[in-house]
N, C-alpha and C positions, 0 to 999 in steps of 0.2 A: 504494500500500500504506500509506503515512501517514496518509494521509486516513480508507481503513477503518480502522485501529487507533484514531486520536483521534476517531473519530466512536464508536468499541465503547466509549472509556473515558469520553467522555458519557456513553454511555446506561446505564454500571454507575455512574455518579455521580449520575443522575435516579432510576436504580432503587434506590440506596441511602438518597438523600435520600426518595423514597416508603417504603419498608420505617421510617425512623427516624419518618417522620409519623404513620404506621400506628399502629407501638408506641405511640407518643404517645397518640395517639387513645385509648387501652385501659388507660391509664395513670390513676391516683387525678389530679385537677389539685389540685395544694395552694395555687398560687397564686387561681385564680378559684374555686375549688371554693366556699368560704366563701362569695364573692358569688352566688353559684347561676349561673353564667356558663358557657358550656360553649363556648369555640373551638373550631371548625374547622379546624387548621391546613391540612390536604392541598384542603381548597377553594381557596386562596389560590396555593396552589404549582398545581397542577391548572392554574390560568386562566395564572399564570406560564408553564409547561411548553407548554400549549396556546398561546399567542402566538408563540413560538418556534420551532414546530412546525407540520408537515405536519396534516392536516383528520385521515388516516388513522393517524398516528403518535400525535396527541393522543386522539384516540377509542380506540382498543387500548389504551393506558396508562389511559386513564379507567375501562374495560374492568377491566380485571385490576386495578388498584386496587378500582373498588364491588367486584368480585368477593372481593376480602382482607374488604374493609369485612364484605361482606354475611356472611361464614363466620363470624365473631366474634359475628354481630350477632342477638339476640330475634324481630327484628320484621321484616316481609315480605323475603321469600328475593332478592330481585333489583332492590330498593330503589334500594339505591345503587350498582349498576351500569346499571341504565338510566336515574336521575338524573346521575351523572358521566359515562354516555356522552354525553346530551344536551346540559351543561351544557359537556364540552372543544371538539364539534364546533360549538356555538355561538360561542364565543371565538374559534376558528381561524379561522372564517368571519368573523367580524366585524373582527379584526382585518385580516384580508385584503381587502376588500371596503368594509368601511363606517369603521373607527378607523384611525388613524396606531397603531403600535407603539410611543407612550412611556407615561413613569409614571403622567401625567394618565387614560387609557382604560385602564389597569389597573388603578388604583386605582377607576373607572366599571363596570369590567366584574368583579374582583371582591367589590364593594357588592353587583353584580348577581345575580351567582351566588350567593352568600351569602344572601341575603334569597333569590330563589328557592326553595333549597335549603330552609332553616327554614319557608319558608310551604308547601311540600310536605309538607313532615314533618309541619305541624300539620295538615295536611288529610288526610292520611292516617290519622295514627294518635293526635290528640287532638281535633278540631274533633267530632266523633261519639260519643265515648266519656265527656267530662266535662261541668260545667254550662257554659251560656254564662258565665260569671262568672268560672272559672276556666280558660276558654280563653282572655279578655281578657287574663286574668293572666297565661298561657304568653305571650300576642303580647306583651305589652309590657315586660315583667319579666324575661323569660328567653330569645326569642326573638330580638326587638329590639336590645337588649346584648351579647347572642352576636352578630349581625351585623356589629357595629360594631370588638367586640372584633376578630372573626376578619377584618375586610379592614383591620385594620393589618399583618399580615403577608403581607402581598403588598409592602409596602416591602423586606424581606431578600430575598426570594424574585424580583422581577423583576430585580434587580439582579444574583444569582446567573446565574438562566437569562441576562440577557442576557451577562452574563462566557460563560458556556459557549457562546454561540451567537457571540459573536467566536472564540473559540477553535475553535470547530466550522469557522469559514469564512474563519478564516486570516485 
């Protein structure tokens, strides 16, 4: 019975720290906003969560995060829920099978996802719609830099999940 209870108050501590990234997400940025910078923070925590995690546990959470994501969001309905589904079951698989579990392959794997992530997005919904001139300008000025910015935060966040995941297994 320990075990379930501190495994239930994990997952209201994943699923809080999701909802606070969420809001984030939806929020003015005053810090990068100026630089025209736009972090990602729940990609970061996502590949975090996902290394820690079951294939099926990180996928479901990826799941119903893109799904918060997409409700909020202009631009195609299912976006970034079948982007984050892809991108958690990736991670879990890799860390399992192909990376060791520390900082060095998370800080590899969320680069990874990250830049994925933005070069989808421009292929989706700017690589077609602007001139070639000013899709250079999205890749290198604003997509580029958000990459960079957004897998610094997988430093707070691997460390957390792995706190939680000793705690989780005792």
């Amino acid at each position: 019975m320990k075990n379930n209870t501190r495994n239930l108050c994990i997952a209201i501590i994943n699923g809080f720290f999701f909802a606070i990234l969420i809001i984030f997400h939806y929020q003015d940025n005053m810090i990068f906003g100026n630089l025209r910078l736009n972090p990602f923070s729940l990609i970061p925590f996502l590949v975090a969560f996902s290394m820690f995690n079951k294939e099926w546990v990180s996928t479901v959470a990826a799941m119903v995060v893109g799904f918060f994501i997409d409700s909020g969001s202009a631009q195609f309905s299912a976006f970034h829920t079948f982007l984050f589904m892809i991108l958690a079951l990736f991670v879990s698989f890799s860390v399992r099978y192909l990376f060791n579990n520390n900082i060095k392959s998370a800080i590899v794997l969320s680069f990874g996802s990250a830049f994925l992530y933005f070069l989808v997005r421009w292929l989706f919904f700017y690589a077609f719609e602007i001139t070639s001139k000013d899709s250079l300008f999205y890749l290198m000025y604003y997509a580029l830099p958000s990459v960079l910015i957004t897998t610094l935060f997988i430093f707070p966040f691997y460390f957390l999940e792995r706190k939680l995941d000793k705690m989780k297994n005792g």
